[in-house]
C-alpha positions in Angstrom: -23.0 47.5 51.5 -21.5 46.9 48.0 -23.5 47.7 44.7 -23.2 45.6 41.9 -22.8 46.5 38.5 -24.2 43.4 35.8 -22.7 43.6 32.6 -25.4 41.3 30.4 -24.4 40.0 26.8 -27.6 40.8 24.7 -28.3 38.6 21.4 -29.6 34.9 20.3 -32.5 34.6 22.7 -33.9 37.6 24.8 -36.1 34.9 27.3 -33.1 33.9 29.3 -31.3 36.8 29.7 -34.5 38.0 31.2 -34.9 35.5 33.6 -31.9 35.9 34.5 -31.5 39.5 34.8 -34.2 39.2 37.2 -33.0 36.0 39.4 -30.0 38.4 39.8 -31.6 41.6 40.4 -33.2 39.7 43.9 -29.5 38.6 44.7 -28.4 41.4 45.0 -31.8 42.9 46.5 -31.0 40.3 49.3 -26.9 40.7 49.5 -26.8 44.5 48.5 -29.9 46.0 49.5 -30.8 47.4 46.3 -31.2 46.7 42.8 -27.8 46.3 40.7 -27.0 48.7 37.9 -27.0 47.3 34.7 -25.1 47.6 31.2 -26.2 45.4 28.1 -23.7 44.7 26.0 -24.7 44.3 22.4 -24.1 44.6 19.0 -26.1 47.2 16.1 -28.0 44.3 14.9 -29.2 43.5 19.2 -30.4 47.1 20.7 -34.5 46.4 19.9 -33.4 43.0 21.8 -31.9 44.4 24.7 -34.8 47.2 25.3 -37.4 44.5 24.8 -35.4 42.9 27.6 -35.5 46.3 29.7 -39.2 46.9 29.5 -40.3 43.5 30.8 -37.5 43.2 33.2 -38.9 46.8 34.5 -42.9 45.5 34.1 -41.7 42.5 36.3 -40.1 44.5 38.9 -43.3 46.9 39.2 -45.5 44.3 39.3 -43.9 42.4 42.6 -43.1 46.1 44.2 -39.4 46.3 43.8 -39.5 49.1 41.7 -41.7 51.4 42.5 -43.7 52.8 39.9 -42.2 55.8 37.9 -38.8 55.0 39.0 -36.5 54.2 36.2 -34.3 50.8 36.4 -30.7 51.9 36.0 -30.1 50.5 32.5 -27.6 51.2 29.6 -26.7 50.2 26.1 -23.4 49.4 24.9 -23.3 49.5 21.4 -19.5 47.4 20.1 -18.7 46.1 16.9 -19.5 42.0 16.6 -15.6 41.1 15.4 -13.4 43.9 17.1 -12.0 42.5 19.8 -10.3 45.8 20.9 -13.7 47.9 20.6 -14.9 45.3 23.0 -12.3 45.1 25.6 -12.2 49.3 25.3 -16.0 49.5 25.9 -15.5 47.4 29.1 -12.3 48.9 30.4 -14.2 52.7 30.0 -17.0 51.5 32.0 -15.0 50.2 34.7 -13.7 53.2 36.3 -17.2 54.8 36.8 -18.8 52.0 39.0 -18.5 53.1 43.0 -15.3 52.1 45.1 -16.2 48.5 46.1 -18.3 48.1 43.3 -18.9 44.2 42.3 -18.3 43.6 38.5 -20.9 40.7 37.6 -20.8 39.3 34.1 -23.8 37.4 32.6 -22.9 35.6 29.5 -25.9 33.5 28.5 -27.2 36.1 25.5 -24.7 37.0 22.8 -22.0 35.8 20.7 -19.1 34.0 22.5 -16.8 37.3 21.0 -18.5 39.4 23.2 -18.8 37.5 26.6 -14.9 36.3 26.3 -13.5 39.7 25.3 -15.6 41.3 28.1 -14.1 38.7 30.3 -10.7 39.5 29.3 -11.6 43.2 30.1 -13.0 42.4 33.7 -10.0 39.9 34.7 -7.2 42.6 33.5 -9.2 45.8 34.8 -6.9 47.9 37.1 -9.2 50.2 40.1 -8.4 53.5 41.4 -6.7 51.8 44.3 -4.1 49.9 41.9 -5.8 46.5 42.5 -8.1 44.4 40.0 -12.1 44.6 40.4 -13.9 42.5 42.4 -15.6 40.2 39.9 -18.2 37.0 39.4 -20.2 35.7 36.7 -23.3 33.6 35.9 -25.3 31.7 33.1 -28.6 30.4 32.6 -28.8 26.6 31.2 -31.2 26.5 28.7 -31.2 22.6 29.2 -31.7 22.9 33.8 -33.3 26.3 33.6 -31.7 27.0 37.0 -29.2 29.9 36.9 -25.2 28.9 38.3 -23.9 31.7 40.1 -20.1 31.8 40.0 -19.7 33.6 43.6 -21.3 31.1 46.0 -21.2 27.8 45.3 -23.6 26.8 48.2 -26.0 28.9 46.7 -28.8 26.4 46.2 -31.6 27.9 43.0 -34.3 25.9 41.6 -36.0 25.7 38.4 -36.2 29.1 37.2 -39.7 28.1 35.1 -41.6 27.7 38.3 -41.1 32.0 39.1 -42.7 32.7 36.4 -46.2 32.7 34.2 -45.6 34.8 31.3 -48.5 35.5 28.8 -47.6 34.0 25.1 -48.1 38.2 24.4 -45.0 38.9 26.4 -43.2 36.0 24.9 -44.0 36.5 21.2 -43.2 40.6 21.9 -40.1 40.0 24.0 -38.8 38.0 20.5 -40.1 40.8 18.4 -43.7 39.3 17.3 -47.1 40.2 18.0 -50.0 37.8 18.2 -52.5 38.0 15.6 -55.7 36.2 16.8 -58.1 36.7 13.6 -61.7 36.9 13.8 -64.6 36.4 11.2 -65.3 40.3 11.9 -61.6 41.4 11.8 -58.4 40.9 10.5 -56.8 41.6 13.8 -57.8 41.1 17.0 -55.7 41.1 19.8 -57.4 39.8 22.7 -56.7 36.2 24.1 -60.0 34.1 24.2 -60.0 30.1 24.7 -62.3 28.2 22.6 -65.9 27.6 24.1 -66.2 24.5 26.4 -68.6 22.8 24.4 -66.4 22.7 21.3 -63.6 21.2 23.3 -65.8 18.6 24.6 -67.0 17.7 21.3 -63.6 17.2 19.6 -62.5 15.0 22.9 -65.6 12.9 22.2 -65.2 12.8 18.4 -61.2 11.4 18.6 -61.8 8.3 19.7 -64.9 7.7 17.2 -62.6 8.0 14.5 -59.6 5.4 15.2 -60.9 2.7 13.9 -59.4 2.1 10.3 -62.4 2.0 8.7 -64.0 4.5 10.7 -61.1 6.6 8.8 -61.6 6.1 5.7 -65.7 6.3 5.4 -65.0 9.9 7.4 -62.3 10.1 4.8 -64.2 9.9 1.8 -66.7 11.9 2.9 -64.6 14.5 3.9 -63.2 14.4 0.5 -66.9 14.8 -1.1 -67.1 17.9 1.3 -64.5 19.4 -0.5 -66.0 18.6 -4.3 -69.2 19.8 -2.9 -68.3 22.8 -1.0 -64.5 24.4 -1.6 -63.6 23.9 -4.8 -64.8 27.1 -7.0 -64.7 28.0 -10.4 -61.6 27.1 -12.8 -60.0 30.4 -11.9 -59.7 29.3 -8.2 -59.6 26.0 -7.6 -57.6 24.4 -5.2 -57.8 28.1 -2.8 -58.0 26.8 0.2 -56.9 28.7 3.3 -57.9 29.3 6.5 -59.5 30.9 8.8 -60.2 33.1 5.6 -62.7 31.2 3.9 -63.5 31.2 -0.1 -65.2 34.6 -1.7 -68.8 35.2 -0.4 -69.9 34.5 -4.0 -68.4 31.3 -4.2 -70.3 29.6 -1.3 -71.9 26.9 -2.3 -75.6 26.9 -2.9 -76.9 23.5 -1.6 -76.7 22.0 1.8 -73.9 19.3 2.9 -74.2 15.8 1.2 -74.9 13.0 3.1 -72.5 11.1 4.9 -72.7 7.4 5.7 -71.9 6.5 9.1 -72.5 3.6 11.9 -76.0 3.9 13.6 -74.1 4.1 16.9 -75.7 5.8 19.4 -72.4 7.9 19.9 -72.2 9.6 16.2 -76.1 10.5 17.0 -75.4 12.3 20.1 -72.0 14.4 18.5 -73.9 15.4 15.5 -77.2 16.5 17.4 -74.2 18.4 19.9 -72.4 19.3 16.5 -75.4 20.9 15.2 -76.3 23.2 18.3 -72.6 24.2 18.5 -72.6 25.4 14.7 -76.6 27.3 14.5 -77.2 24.2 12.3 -79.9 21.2 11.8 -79.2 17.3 12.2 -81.1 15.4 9.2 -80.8 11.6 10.0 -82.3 8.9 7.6 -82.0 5.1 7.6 -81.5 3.9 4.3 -80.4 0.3 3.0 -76.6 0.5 4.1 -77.2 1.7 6.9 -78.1 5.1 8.8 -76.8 8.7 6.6 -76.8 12.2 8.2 -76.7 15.7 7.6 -76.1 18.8 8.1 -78.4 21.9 6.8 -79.7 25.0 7.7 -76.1 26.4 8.1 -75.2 29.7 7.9 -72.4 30.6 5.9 -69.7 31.4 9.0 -71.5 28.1 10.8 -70.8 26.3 7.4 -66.9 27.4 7.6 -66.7 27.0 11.4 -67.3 23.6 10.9 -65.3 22.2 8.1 -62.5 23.6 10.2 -63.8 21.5 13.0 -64.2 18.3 11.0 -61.0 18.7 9.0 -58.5 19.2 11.5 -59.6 21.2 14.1 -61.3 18.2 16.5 -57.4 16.9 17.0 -56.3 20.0 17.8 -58.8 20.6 20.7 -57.8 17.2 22.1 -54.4 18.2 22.4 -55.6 21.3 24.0 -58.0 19.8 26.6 -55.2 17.6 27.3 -52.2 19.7 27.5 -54.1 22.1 29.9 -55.4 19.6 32.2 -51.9 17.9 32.8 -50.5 21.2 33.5 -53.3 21.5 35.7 -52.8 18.6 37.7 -49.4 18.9 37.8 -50.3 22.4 40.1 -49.7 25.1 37.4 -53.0 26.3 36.6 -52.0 30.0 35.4 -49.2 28.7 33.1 -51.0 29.8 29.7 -52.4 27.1 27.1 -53.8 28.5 23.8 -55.5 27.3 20.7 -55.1 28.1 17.5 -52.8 31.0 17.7 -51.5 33.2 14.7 -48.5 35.4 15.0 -47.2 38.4 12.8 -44.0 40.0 12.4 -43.9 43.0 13.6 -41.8 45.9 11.3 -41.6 49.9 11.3 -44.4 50.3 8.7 -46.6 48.2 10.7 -47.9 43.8 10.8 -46.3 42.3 8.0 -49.0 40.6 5.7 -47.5 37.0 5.7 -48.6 34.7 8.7 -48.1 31.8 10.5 -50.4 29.5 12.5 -49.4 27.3 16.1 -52.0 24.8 16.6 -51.6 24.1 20.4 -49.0 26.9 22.1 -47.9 26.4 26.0 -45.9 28.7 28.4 -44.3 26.6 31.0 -43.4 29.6 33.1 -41.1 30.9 30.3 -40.4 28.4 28.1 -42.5 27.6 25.3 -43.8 24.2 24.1 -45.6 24.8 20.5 -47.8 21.6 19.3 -48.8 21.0 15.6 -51.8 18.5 14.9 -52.2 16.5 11.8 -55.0 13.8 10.8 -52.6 13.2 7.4 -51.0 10.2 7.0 -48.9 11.6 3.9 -45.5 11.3 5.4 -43.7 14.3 3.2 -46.8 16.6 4.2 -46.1 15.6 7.8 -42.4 16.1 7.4 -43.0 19.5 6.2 -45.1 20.2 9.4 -42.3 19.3 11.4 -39.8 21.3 10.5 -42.2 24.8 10.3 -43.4 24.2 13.9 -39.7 23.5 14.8 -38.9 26.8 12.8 -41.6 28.7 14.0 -41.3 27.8 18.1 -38.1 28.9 17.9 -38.8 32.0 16.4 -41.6 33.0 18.9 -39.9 31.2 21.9 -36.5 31.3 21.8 -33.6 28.4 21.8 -35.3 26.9 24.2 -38.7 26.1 22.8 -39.7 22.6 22.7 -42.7 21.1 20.3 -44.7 17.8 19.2 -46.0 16.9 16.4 -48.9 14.7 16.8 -50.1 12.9 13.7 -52.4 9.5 13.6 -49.0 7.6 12.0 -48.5 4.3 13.5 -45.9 4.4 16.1 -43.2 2.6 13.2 -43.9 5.2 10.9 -43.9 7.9 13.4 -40.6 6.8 14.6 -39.3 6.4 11.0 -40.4 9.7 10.5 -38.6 11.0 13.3 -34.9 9.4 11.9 -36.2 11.4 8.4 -36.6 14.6 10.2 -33.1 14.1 12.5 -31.5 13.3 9.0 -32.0 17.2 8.1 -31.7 18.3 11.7 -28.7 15.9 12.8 -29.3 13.0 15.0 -30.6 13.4 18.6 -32.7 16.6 18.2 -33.9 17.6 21.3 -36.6 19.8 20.8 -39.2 17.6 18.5 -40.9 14.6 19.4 -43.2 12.7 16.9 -46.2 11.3 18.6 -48.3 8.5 16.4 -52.3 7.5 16.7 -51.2 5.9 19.6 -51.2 8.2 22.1 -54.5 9.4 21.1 -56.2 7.8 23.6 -54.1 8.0 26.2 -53.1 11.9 25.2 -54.0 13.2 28.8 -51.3 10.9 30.8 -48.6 11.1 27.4 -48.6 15.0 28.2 -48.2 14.6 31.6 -45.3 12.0 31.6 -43.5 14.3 28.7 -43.9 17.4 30.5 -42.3 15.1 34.2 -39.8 13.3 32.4 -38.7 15.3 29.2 -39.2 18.5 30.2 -38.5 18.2 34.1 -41.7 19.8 35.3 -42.0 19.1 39.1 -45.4 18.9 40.3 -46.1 21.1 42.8 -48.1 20.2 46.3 -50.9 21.9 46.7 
């Protein structure tokens, strides 16, 4: 049998040159008998890319027994200048003649510049072999839009949704594109081990959603969410207004007193969250009926149970919707180990070590490969929102590739969602793809939105089964 030799154009977005690097390496398992050779192609600015491509292509291949462990893929760099069209077509034609008589030429021009994967072409097409006729060629590519690999060499070759092969960890995601995840901890600053937020705190941010879509629900939870922060978070002169999290203020700066009281409907509801709020936090419920009605609160919390929830109550109850949401659609649509986290933090990884500047995803999904990256927002302030927008359209693309898709999900009303939505595509150009504004609408439906989004939009299949 023939061997192939795959000639892969490294750059823009590692995830699906690995995908398909591995699609192809079981072609050729299947029409070859063994593994193909390959040689990235890539620029100075694209070798970390291509090795981070390499050493999950190899972890994949080891972990499904097709290369047994030990055994080196056979993999080499080929380093060409990004504008020289004549380095290019050299560094092609030199690698031509060492491939074995009969060797197929197979060129894979998803990754890198279009310089690259035309001159290479030009290279291939015009080759001479030992035997004074051209090489025996084909080429693929990987739509980012299908994800389902076209094969130029068989046109009845019938390949499905590449997505559905796979169940990467966001750790091999956010490494392939050169990140490491940064999941902080009150204890310390880095901690790299996955965890999922406990079950009772999801439960109690699904229940405490609805509670709070009334208008004037909002705005009594409003303004006592604002008297929180007089109470609580705002320090001396010298650092007011510091305000980040999950880092909370300077130990000496915690405030001395309990919560204030907060005013709220006598339902039977807000009784049974708090009382659930309380045992989740290590705190006490304090519930008194005075003349307008029945005010609550919360003492006898210690200071990490204090910051643990003001994070809950300020944002993070949306946030564990979406979560609880997201993961159950993907659930029922039969992909159980595709991963769903919360709350995820991500640094740049460099030579002298994490970078100190940070980023936050609320919500982060791998569907197989591809990433979907969700940012949750209670605000109704539409340039605040706006700004949100275009950092988790930044930042998913960054961490997943051209191919990440996110939502923003904000309690707009669906006009001003969509009017924020034109804003956005103002800056972005009309028709962008890969955001979607979602309004308080779809709050309380958030379980079936998910599930139609990820069927219709993103062309998830269910699976039987």
């Amino acid at each position: 049998m023939a061997s192939t030799q795959i000639i892969l154009t490294v750059g823009l977005s590692e995830v699906p040159i690995l995908v398909a690097a591995y699609r192809l390496c079981l072609l050729c398992l299947m029409r070859d008998g063994e593994l193909p050779t390959f040689s990235a192609l890539c620029i100075q600015d694209t070798t970390d890319e291509a090795e981070r491509v390499r050493r999950l292509l190899t972890a994949r291949l080891q972990d499904d027994s097709l290369l047994q462990p030990g055994c080196a893929l056979r993999w080499n760099e080929i380093v060409v200048p990004h504008s020289n069209s004549i380095a290019i077509r050299n560094a092609v034609t030199d690698l031509l003649p060492l491939q074995k008589p009969g060797c197929r030429v197979h060129l894979h021009f998803t990754g890198g510049s279009r310089a690259l994967s035309v001159h290479a072409m030009e290279a291939i097409a015009s080759g001479i072999d030992g035997r004074g006729g051209h090489y025996s060629y084909e080429v693929s590519y990987l739509s980012p839009g299908e994800d389902v690999l076209t094969v130029g060499y068989d046109a009845d070759l019938q390949l499905g949704d590449e997505r559905t092969s796979w169940s990467l960890g966001i750790a091999d995601l956010s490494s392939l594109n050169g990140f490491t995840p940064n999941f902080y901890s009150p204890q310390s600053h880095q901690c790299f081990e996955l965890s999922e937020p406990e079950a009772e705190l999801v439960s109690a941010g699904v229940k405490m959603l609805p509670l709070l879509l009334p208008i004037e629900s909002r705005k009594a939870y409003g303004r006592w969410l604002s008297r929180v922060w007089e109470k609580c978070w705002k320090t001396d002169p010298e650092h007011r207004g510091w305000f980040r999290w999950p880092q909370p203020p300077p130990r000496d700066s915690w405030p001395k007193e309990d919560l204030p009281w907060i005013r709220l409907s006598p339902d039977v509801e807000w009784k049974r969250l708090t009382s659930d709020l309380a045992h989740i936090f290590g705190g006490d419920t304090v519930w008194l009926e005075a003349e307008l009605g029945s005010v609550l609160r919360v003492q006898n919390l210690s200071e990490q149970g204090l910051s643990n929830l003001n994070q809950f109550l300020h944002y993070q109850c949306l946030e564990l919707l979406a979560f609880d949401a997201l993961k159950g659609s993907l659930i029922d649509l039969g992909y159980p180990k595709w991963a769903v986290h919360h709350s995820v933090h991500f640094a740049r990884q460099s030579a002298r070590g994490i970078a100190i500047r940070d980023f936050e995803l609320d919500v982060v999904a791998v569907l197989g490969y591809q990433m979907l990256a969700v940012s949750c927002s209670l605000s109704s302030d539409q340039p605040a929102l706006k700004r949100k927008a275009f950092e988790v359209l930044h930042r998913a693309k960054q961490i997943g590739g051209s191919g990440a898709r996110t939502l923003l999900i904000c309690a707009l009303s669906p006009r001003d969602a969509d009017l924020l939505m034109r804003d956005v595509e103002e800056d972005t150009g009309p028709c962008e793809k890969n955001l979607e504004i979602w309004g308080i609408d779809s709050l309380n439906c958030l379980a079936q939105r998910f599930r139609s989004y990820l069927q219709c939009t993103l062309n998830v299949p269910p699976r039987l089964r």
